[in-house]
Each structure stands twice: as C-alpha cells, then as structure tokens.
C-alpha positions in Angstrom: 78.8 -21.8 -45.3 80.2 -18.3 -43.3 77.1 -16.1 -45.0 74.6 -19.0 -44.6 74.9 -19.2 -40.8 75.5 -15.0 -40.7 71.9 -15.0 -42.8 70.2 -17.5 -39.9 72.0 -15.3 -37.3 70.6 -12.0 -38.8 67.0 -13.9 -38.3 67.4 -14.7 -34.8 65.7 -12.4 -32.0 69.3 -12.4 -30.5 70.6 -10.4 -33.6 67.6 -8.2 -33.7 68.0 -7.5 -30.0 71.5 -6.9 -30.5 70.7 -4.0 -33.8 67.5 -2.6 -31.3 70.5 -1.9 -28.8 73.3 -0.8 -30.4 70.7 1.6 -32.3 69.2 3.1 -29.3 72.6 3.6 -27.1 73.9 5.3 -30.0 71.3 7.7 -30.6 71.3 8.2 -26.8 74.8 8.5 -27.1 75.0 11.2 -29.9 71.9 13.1 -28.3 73.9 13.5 -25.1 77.1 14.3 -26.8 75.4 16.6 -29.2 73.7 18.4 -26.3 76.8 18.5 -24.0 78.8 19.9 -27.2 76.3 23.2 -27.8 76.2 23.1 -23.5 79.1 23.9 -23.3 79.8 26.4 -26.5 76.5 28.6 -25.2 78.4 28.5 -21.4 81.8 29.9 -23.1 79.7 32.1 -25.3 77.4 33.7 -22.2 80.9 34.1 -20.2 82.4 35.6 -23.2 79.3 37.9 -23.2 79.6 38.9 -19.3 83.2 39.7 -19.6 82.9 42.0 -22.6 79.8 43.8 -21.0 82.0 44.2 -17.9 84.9 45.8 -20.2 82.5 48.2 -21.6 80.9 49.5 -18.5 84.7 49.8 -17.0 85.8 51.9 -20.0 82.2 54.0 -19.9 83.2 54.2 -15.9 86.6 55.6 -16.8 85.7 58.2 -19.7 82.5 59.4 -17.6 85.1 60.3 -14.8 87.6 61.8 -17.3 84.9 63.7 -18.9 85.9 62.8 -22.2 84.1 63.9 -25.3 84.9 63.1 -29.0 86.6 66.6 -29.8 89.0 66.0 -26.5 90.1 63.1 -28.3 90.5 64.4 -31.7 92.8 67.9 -30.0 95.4 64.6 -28.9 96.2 63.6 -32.4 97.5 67.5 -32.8 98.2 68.2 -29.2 100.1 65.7 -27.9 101.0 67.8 -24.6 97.2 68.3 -23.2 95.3 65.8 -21.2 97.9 63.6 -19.7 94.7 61.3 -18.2 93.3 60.5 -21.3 96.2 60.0 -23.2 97.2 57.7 -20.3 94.2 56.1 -20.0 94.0 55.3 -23.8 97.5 53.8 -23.7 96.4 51.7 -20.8 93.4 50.7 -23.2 95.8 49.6 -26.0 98.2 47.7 -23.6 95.1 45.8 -22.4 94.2 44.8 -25.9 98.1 44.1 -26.5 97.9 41.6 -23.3 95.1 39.8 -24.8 96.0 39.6 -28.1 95.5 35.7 -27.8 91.3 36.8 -27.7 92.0 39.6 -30.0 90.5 41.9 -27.5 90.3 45.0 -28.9 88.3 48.7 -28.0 86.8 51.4 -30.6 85.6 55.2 -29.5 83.7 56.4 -32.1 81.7 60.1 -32.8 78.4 60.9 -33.1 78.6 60.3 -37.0 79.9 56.8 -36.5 83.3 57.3 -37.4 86.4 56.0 -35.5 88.0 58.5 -33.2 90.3 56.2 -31.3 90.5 52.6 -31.8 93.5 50.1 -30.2 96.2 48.9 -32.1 94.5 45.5 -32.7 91.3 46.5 -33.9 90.5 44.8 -37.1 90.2 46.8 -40.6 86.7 45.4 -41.4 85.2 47.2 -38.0 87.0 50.5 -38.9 84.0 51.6 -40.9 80.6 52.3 -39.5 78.5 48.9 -38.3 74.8 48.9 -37.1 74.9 47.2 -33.6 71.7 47.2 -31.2 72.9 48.7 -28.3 74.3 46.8 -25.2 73.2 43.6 -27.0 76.3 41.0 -27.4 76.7 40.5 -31.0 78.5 38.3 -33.7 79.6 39.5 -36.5 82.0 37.1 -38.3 84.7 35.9 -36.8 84.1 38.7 -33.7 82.0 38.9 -31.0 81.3 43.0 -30.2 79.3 44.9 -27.6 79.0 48.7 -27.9 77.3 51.5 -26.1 75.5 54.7 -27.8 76.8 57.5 -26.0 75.2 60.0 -28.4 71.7 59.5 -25.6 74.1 60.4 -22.7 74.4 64.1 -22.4 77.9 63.5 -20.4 79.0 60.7 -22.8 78.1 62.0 -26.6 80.7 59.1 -27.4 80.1 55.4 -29.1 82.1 52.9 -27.1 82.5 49.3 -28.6 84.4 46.0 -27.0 85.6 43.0 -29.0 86.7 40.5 -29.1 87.7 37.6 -31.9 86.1 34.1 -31.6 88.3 32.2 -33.3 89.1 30.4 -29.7 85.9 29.0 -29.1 85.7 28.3 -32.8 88.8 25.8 -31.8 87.7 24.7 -28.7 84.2 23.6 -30.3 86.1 21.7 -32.8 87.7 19.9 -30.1 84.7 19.3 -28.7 83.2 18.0 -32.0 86.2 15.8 -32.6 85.9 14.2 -29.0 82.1 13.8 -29.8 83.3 11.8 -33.4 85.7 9.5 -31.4 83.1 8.9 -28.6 80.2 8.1 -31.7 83.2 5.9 -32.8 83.8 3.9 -29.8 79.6 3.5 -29.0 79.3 2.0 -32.5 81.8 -0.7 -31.9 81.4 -1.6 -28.4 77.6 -0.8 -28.3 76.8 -3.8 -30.3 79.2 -5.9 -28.7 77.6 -5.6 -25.8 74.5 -5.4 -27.0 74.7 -8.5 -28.4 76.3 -10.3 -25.2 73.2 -8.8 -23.2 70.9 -10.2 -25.9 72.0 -13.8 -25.7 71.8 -13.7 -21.2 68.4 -12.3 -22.7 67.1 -14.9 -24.5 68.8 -18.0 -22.9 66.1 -18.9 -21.2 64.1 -18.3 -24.1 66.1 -20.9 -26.0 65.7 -23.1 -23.1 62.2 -23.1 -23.5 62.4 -24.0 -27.2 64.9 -27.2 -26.4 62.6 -28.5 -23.7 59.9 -27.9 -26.1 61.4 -29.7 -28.8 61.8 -32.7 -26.8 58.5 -33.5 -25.7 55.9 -36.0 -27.4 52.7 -36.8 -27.4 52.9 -40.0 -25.8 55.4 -38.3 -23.0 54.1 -35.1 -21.5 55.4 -35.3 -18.4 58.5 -32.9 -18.7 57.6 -29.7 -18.0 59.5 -26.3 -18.6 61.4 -24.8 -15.9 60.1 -21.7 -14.0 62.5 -19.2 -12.7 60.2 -17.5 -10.1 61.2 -14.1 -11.2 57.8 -13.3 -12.7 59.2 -11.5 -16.1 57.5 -12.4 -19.5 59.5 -15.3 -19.8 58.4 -16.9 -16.7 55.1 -16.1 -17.2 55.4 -18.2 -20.9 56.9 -20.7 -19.4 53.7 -21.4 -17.2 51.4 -20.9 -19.9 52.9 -23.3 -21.8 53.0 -25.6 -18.5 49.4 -24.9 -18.2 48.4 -26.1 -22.0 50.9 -29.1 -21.6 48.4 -29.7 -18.7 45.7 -29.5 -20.5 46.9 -31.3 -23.2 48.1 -34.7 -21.2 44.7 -34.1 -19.2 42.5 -34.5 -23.1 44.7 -37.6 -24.0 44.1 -39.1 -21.2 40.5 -38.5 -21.1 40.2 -39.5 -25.3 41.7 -42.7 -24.4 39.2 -43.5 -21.3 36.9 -42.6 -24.2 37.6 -44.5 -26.8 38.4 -47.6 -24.4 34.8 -47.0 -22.6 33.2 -46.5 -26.6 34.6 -50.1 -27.1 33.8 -51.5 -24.5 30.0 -50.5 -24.7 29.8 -51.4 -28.2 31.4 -54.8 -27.5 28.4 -55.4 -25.5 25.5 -55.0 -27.9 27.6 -56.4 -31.0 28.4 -59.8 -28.6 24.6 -60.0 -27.9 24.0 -60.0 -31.6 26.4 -62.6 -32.4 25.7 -65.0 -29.9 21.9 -64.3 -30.6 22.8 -64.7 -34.9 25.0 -67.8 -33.4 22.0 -69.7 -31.7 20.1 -69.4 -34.8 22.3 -70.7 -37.0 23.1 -73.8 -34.6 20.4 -76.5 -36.1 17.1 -76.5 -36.7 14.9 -74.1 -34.7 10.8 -73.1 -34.9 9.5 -69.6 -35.9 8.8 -69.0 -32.7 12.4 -69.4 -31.4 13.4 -67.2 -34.6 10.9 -64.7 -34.2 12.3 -64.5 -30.9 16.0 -64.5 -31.6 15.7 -61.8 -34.5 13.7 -59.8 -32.0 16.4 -59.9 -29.6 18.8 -58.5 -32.8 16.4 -56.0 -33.4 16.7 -54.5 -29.9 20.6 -54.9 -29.6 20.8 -52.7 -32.6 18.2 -50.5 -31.3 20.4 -50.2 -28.9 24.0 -49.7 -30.6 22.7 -47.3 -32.8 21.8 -45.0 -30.3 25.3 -45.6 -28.6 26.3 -44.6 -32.0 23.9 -41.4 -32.3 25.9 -40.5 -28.6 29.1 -41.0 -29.8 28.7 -39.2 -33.4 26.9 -36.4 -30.9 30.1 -36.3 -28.6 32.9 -36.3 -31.6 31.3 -33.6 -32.6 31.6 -31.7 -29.7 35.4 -32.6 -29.7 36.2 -30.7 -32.9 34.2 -27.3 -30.7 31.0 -27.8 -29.8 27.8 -29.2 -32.5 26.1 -26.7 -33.9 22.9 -25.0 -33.0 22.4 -23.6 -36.7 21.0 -20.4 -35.3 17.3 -20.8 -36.1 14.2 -20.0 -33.7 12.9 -22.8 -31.6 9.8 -22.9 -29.8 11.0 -24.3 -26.4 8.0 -24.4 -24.7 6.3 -26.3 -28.0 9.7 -29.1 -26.9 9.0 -29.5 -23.3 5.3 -29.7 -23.9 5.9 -32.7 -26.2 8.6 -34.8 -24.1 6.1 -34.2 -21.0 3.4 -36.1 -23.6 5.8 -39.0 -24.6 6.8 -39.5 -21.0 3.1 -39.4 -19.2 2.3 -42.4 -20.6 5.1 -44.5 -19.3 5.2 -42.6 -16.0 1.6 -43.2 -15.5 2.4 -47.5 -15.9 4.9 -46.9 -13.0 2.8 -45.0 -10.4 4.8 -41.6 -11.0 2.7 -38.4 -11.1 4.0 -35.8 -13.8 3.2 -32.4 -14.0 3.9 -29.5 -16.4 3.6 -26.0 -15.6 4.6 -23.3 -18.4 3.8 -19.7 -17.7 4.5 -18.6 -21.1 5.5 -19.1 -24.7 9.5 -19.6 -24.9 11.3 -19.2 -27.7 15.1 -19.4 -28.1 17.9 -19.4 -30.6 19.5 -23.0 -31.2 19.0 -26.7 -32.9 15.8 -28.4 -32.2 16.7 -32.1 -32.7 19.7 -31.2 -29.9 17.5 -29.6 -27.5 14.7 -32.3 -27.7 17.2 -34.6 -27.0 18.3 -32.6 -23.7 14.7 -33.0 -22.4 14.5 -36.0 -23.5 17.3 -37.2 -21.6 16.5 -35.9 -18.2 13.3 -37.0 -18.0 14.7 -40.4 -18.8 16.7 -39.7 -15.6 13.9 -38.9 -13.6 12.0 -42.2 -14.6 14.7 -44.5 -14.1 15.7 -43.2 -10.6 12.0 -42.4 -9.1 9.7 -45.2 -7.8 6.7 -45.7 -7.9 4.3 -43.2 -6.3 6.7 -40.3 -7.3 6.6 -37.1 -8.8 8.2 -35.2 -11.5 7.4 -31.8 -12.2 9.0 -29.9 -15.0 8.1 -26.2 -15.1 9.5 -23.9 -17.4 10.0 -19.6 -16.4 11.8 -17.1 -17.9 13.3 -14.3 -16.5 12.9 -11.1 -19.1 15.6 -8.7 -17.2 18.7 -11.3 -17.9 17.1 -12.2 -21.5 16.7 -16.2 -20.4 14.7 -18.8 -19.5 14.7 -21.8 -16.8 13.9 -25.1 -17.5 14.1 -27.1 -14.3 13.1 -31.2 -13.8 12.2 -31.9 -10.3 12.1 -35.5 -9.1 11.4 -37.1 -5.7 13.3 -40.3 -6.9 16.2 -41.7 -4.5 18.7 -38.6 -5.5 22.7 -38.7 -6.1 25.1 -39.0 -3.2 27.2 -35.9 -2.3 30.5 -38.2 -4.0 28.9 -38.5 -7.3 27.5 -35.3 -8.0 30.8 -33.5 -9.3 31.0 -36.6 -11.5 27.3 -36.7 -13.2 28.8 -34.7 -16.5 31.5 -37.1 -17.1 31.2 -39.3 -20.2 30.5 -42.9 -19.5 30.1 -41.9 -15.3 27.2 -44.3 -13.6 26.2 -44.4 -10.3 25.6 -47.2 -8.3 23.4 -49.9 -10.1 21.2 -50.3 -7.1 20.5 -47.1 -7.5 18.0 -48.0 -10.6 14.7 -48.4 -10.2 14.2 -52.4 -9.9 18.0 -52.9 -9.7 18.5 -52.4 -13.7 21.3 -50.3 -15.3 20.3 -48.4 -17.6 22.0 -46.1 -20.0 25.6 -45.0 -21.3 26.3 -42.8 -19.2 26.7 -40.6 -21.6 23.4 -38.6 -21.5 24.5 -36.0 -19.0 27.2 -35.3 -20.6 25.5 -35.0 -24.3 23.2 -32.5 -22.1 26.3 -29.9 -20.9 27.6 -30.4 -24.3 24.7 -29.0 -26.1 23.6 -26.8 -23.5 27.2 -25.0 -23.6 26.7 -24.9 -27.0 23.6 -22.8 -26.7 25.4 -20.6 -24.5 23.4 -21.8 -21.5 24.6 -23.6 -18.5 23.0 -26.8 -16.5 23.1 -27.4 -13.0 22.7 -30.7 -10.6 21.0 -30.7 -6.9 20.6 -33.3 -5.3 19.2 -34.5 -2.2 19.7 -38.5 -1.3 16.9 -40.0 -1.0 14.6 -37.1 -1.4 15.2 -36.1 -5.2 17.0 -34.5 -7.6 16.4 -31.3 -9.5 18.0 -30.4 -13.0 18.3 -27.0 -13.8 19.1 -26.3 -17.7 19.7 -22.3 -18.5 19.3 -20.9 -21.8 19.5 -17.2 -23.5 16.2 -16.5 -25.1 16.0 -15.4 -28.7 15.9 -11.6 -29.9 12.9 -10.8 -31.1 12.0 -11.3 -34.9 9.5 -9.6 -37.4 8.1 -12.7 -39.5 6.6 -13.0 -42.7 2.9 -15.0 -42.6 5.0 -17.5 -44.5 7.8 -18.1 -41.7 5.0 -17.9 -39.6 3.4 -20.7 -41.6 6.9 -22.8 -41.0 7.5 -22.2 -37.3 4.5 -23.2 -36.5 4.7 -26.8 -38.1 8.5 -26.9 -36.9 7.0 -26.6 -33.0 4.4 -28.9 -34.1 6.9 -31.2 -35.4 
C-alpha cells in the first residue's frame, strides 16, 4: 500500500516539481559555494603573495644600504668580529622568521652559483639546494610558497635573495572551508526538497482545483464554470480557455437539440400528409380519379421529405467538419450558366426578368453537386421573394490579384429586415410568411445555411445585403483553382463534367 501511493506520488507534477527544485537550488547551491570556496583561497593566496613581495623588497632595501655582497657574508662565518650591521641585520632576519614560525616564514641569500650563503634557521632542507624560480614571480613549490630576486643583474646586489613561506595554513583553512561547503550541500539536500515540495503543492493547488471542478461537470449540466483568479498566470489563462470551450460546448448542445427537435418537427409534417392522404384511400371505395389524385399528393410529400432528408444528410455531414469538396476542377461558370437556364423558364411564368452576365471562364477547386446546389438555392430565394415585374441579375467576376472569383445574385424582391439579417444562416430560421411571394412558405429554412456550410467548405465566404423593400444581393466568394496542364483525355472529361 506505502510504495503504491509513493509510485502515484512520484507521477504527479507535484513530485516532479518538487525533484526540478531541489535539483536546481542544489546545483545553485554548490556553484556558489564552490565559487565562494576558490574566492576566497585565491584572496588568501594574492595576500600571501603581496606580503612576501613586500619582505623581499624590505630585505633587498636593507642589504642595498649595507652594501652587502656574497663574500661579505661568507668573511662572517670566519670573522665573527667584522661587520657588526650585517651580522645584526641577519640576526634580526632569523628572529623574524623565528616570530613567524606559525607561517614558516623563512629567508635564503644565495651566490652567484646558486648556492646557499646564509639561510634562517627555519629554512627547510629541500630548498637548501639550488631551485629554478622565475624571478619576482610568486611561486609554489610543494608545501611552500617562495619569491626570490636575481641579484647577479644588479651590479650593487650580485646576491640571490628568496622569501618563503609554508602553506600548510591555507591548506587548513581551505579544508575548513570545504568542510563548511559539505555541511551546507548537506543541509540544501534535505531542506531543498522539503521546501521544494511545499512550494510545489501552493503551485499546483489551483491546478488540482481545476481538475475537481472538471471532474464534476456533465454533459447535461454545464453550467459550472472554473474559477478565475484574475492574476493572469498560465493557470488563469487555462482556466478561461477551458471556460471558453465549456461555452462552446453548452452553446452546440443546445443548438443540436433545436436541431433535431426542428428535423422532427419538419419531417412530422410531410410523413402526417402521407398518412392522412394513404388513410383517405383506404376509407371505402373511391374512383381512379380520386386515387390518381391521392397517390399524386404521396408522390409530392415524399418529393418533399426526401429533399428534407438530402438537407439534413448535407448538414450531419457538416457536423463531423465540413462535406467534402473532393478536390477536383469545376467549371463554375459552366454551373451558373446552367441554374440561370433552369430558372428562366419559371421566372419568365412570373413576370421576373433574369439576366446573366459572365466575363469570363471560372474555374475553381471543389464538389460540383455541392456547389450546384448553392446556386441553386439562392436563386430559389430570389424567386420566392421577388414579384412579379422583378429582376434578378446574377453576374459572375473574378478578381486575378487575390486568386478569386465573385458570384453575386441580385434581386429587386421585397428584401430582409435589418432584425433578420444576422439570423438568415441559421438552420431552420424563416422570415415572416408574408414575406413570400403570394403569402406561401416555402422552404426549410435550411438552404442558407447548407450555402455557408459548403461555401466554408470551399474556403470561400458568403455575404447577405439587404435593402427592405428594394432587394437583396447574395454575395458568394470562392478561391479559384491553380492552374493545371491537362491531358486531351482530362480534357475530354472536364468538358462533359461542365456539360453535365
């Protein structure tokens, strides 16, 4: 039980927050430790360094005034009555050394051959013999740190002077240091992830608050919303994104349920017309006629609810992304020319003048069926809401800077008010039925909408204008095609698909 809930904690961004913190704060830790442990070591070592060159240029001071040379100093070890100031100086040397025999200070004079002429009492065995120094360079060698001066260049001086002094002080004083730095490592590792891991959880608390609220919710209640903080970190700003696609979310239930209770609702209509129609025929005894005219009656109801259906199959495909254009090369202008045809016809029966202009051949990237269907639609529009002695014009430009072309249907018919324009795209939306022409409703009112849907789909937009009682003009956008080489053969086929 203990290691299954340590293995879930070691999983949890808590604990990885907690390891990410400790880690860093104890490399910072050592970094600065390490740093402030060779600091300080280089600052003993550099004053070290200034006080021995300060010796040395005090002894050179001294001898210089003294006049000393080598063989002065060799005549005291036989003489020990002649030059009272050397010998007294010497011995002031060697007490020096004596009082800081803690450093093992210590003093050599050496001869032009290297060898030791006079050396303090102190001066260790290993640096009796002749050693290669660079001259008035601070040096280590071993457990001593030496400067010396080569008096053999200086005419007054022909003598080698050389301070030391032993290191085994800061040897002990940077193991100090090193065992504070090993205590101070010690104490970061324990209480960095301690805190580390109490910072983590005020981290991620809101975080887990997030996930409970989340948790709770439903799809059928959406109402509960995570809380913001207002302090605009990362965790605020997830909280409002997740706000925003609860929004979303409770905005496309609602709108699938006005759906499918609109869908039923408009085929209850043509499916009660078809029973009460099947109903009448099978009470008693009827004449052809009266059958002829019943079953035509069926016929158009189902006329009718299948192409509700073709809408509805249109529009569920649209919920799962968009339908799909399949990509091939579609002679729009070939389209247009063709609804314009179908349409005259009726058009003409009602009074309404219709007129096509085309400047060019159009040709963009998309599904045929769907984009016939578009056209199809508005002009649909423009008949049912224009009376007679109207016009519709439908003129399609392109526009070869932006790569797109403009398909506009202009009517003079009795227009949209200004409250139902941002509405025209919705599914199942109508207007006012007067607004018909002879006081008929026609329609879904899901044409529009089956228009933006495939239209988006063929990365185009539409647009509504509308001017009450004036007209209305539809604008439909699309991107046109890239250019293709064809084979005579594709040739062949795109031709019959335009005439099609």
């Amino acid at each position: 039980m203990f290691f299954g809930r340590l293995k879930h904690a070691a999983r949890t961004l808590r604990f990885r927050l907690m390891i990410w913190n400790a880690a860093v704060v104890l490399v910072t830790a050592l970094v600065i430790l390490v740093g402030l442990r060779e600091g300080v070591r280089l600052t003993i070592l550099r004053e070290l360094d200034q006080q021995l060159t300060g010796d040395l240029s005090e002894v050179e001071l001294n001898l210089a005034e003294l006049g000393v040379r080598a063989s002065d100093i060799h005549r005291l070890t036989t003489d020990r009555t002649g030059a009272a100031l050397l010998r007294q100086f010497l011995e002031e040397l060697n007490r020096k050394a004596l009082g800081h025999v803690q450093h093992g200070w210590f003093a050599q004079l050496l001869d032009r051959t290297g060898q030791t002429v006079w050396a303090s009492d102190n001066t260790p065995d290993e640096l009796s013999g002749r050693v290669t120094l660079r001259d008035r360079r601070p040096t280590s060698l071993g457990r001593f740190r030496i400067i010396q001066h080569d008096g053999m260049s200086d005419a007054s001086l022909p003598l080698i002077v050389r301070i030391g002094v032993c290191t085994e002080f800061l040897t002990r004083d940077v193991a100090a240091i090193d065992r504070f730095v090993a205590v101070a490592a010690a104490a970061v590792l324990l209480v960095a992830p301690l805190i580390g891991y109490w910072l983590a959880g005020r981290a991620t608390r809101p975080l887990s608050q997030i996930i409970e609220t989340t948790a709770r919710l439903k799809p059928t209640q959406l109402a509960d919303r995570l809380p913001v903080r207002h302090t605009g970190d990362e965790l605020d700003r997830l909280s409002q994104t997740i706000n925003g696609l609860l929004n979303r979310i409770a905005i496309y239930l609602e709108q699938r349920r006005d759906f499918l209770a609109n869908a039923a609702h408009e085929l209850r209509t043509p499916l009660a017309a078809i029973r009460s129609s099947v109903e009448v025929a099978l009470d008693g005894n009827r004449s052809r006629d009266e059958y002829d005219e019943l079953l035509s009656g069926v016929v158009d109801e189902c006329a009718s609810l299948e192409i509700l259906v073709n809408q509805l199959l249109l529009i569920a495909e649209s919920e799962s992304g968009c339908p799909t254009t399949h990509g091939e090369q579609v002679a729009l202008t070939a389209i247009v020319e063709q609804a314009v045809e179908m349409f005259r016809g009726v058009m003409e029966s009602r009074g309404i003048d219709l007129s096509l202009e085309a400047s060019e051949p159009v040709t963009v990237a998309g599904n045929q069926h769907h984009l016939r269907q578009v056209l199809n639609n508005l002009l649909d529009n423009a008949v049912t809401f224009t009376p007679s002695g109207g016009r519709v014009s439908v003129s399609l430009v392109t526009d070869q800077n932006r790569q797109q072309s403009m398909l506009k249907v202009v009517d003079t018919g009795i227009g949209i008010p200004a409250a139902d324009l941002p509405h025209v795209f919705e599914r199942f939306y109508r207007g006012d039925k007067s607004r018909s022409h002879g006081g008929e409703q026609r329609g879904t009112g899901l044409g529009l909408s089956i228009c933006q849907t495939v239209v988006r789909a063929h990365g185009g937009q539409i647009f509504v204008e509308s001017d009450p009682g004036r007209g209305t003009t539809m604008t439909v956008v699309l991107p046109m095609a890239e250019p293709q080489i064809h084979s005579p053969t594709h040739s062949r086929r795109a031709s019959v698909l335009a005439r099609d």
